[in-house]
C-alpha positions as CSV (number, residue, x, y, z in Angstrom):
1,X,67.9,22.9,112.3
2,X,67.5,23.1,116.0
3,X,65.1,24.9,118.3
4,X,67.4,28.1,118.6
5,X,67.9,27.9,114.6
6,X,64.0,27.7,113.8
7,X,63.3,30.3,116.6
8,X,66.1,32.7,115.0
9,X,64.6,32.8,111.6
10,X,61.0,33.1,112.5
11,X,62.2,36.2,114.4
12,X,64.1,37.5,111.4
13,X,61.3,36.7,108.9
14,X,58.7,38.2,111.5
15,X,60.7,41.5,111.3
16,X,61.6,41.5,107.8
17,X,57.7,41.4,107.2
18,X,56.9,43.9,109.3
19,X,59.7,46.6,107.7
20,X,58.3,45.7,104.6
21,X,54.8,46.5,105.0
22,X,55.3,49.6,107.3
23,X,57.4,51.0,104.6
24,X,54.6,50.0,102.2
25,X,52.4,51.8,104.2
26,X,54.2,54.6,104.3
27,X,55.5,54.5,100.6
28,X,55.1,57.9,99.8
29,X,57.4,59.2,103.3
30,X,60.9,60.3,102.4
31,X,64.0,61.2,104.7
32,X,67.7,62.1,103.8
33,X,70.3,60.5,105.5
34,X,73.2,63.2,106.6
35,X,76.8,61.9,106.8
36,X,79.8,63.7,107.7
37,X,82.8,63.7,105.3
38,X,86.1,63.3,106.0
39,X,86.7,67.2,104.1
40,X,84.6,68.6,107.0
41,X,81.6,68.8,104.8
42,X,78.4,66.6,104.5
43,X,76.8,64.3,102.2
44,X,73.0,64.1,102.0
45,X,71.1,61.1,100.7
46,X,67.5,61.2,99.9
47,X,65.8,57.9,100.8
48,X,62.0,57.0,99.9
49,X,60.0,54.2,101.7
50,X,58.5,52.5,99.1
51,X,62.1,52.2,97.5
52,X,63.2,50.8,100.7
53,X,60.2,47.9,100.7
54,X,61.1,47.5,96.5
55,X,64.5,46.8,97.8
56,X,63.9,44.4,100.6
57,X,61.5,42.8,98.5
58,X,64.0,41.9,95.6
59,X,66.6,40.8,98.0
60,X,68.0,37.7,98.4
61,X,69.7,37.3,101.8
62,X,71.6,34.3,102.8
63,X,73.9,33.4,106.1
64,X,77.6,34.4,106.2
65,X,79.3,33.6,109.6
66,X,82.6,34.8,109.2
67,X,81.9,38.2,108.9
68,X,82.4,40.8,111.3
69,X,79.4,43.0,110.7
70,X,75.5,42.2,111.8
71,X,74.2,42.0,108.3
72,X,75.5,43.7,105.2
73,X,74.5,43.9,101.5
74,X,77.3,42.5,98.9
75,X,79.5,45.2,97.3
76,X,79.3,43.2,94.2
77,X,75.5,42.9,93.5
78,X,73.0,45.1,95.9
79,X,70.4,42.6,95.8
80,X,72.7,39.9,97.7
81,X,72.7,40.3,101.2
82,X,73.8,38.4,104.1
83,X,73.0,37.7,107.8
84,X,76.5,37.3,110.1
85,X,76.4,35.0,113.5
86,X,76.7,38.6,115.2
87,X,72.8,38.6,115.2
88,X,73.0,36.1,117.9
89,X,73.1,38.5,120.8
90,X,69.7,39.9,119.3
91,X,68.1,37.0,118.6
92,X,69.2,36.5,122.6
93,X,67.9,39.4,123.8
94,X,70.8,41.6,123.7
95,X,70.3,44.5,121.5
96,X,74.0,45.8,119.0
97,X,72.7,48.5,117.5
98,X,74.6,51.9,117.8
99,X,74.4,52.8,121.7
100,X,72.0,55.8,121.0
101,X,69.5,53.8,119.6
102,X,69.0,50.7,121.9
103,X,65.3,50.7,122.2
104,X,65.5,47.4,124.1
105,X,62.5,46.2,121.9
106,X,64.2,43.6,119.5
107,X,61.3,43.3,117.2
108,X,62.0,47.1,116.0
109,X,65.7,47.1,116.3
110,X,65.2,43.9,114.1
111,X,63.0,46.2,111.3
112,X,65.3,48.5,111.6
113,X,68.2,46.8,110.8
114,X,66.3,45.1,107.5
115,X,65.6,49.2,106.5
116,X,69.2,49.9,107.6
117,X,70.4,47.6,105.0
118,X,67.9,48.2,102.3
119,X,69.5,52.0,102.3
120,X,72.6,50.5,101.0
121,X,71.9,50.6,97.5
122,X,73.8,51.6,94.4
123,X,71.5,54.6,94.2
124,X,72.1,56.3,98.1
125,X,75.4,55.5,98.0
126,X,76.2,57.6,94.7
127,X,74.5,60.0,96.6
128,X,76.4,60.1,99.7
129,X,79.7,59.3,97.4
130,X,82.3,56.8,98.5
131,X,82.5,55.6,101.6
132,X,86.4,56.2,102.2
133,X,85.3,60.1,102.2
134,X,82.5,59.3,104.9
135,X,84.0,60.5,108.7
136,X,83.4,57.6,110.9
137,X,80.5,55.7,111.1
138,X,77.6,55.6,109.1
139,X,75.4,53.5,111.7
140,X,73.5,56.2,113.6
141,X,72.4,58.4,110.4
142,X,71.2,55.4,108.8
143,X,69.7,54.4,112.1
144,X,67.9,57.2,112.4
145,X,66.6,57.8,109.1
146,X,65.4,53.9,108.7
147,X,63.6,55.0,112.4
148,X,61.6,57.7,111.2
149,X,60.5,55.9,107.8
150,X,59.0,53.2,109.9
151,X,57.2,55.8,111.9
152,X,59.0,54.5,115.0
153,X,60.6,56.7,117.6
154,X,64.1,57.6,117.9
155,X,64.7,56.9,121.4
């Protein structure tokens, strides 16, 4: 592996363990995701911290460069999830998550991209009910709720 490689991991490893023990740290905080339905109505998800660090935990994530997301958890089995070669631009300096959240400080868009994912369980997503009824995207709600449950401001 090259410089870039073993930089690129330490960076994702760094962050993952960070997520993971400020959700630990906060494993009693709960939030609700809100997304708007393509009926005109909402869907609410309630998400707990210390589910979100059980989940990261018991994850086993692996590289997938072909696809066109920045990470994303396997439809087939929730504890599979994968990193995409979109991560570059972070990992660069260049920040992709949703425009109203760029903090411009990698480390936590980084955490908050491992919460982010850990929300995409089984469990929320029966909450919030399929995705083809979900208006839009479902980048910012997540975004914001994985924000508050690290205890990191919305910006």
């Amino acid at each position: 592996m090259d410089d870039y490689g073993k930089d690129a991991v330490a960076r994702l490893e760094k962050a993952y363990t960070s997520a993971v023990n400020r959700l630990v740290a906060r494993a009693d905080k709960e939030d609700t995701i809100t997304i708007d339905k393509t009926d005109g109505g909402k869907a609410i998800a309630r998400v707990n911290a210390g589910d979100l660090a059980a989940t990261l935990i018991k994850r086993e994530v692996g590289y997938r460069p072909l696809t066109q997301r920045v990470m994303e958890t396997s439809d087939k089995e929730e504890n599979k999830m994968y990193i995409a070669a979109r991560i570059g631009p972070l990992l660069t300096g260049r920040t992709f998550l949703d425009p109203g959240s760029w903090t411009r400080n990698f480390d936590n868009d980084l955490m908050v991209t491992w919460t982010h994912e850990a929300m995409h369980t089984s469990g929320v997503h029966a909450q919030l009910g399929d995705r083809g009824t979900w208006e839009g995207r479902h980048d910012t709600p997540y975004n914001q709720a994985a924000f508050r449950l690290l205890g990191l401001s919305y910006p």
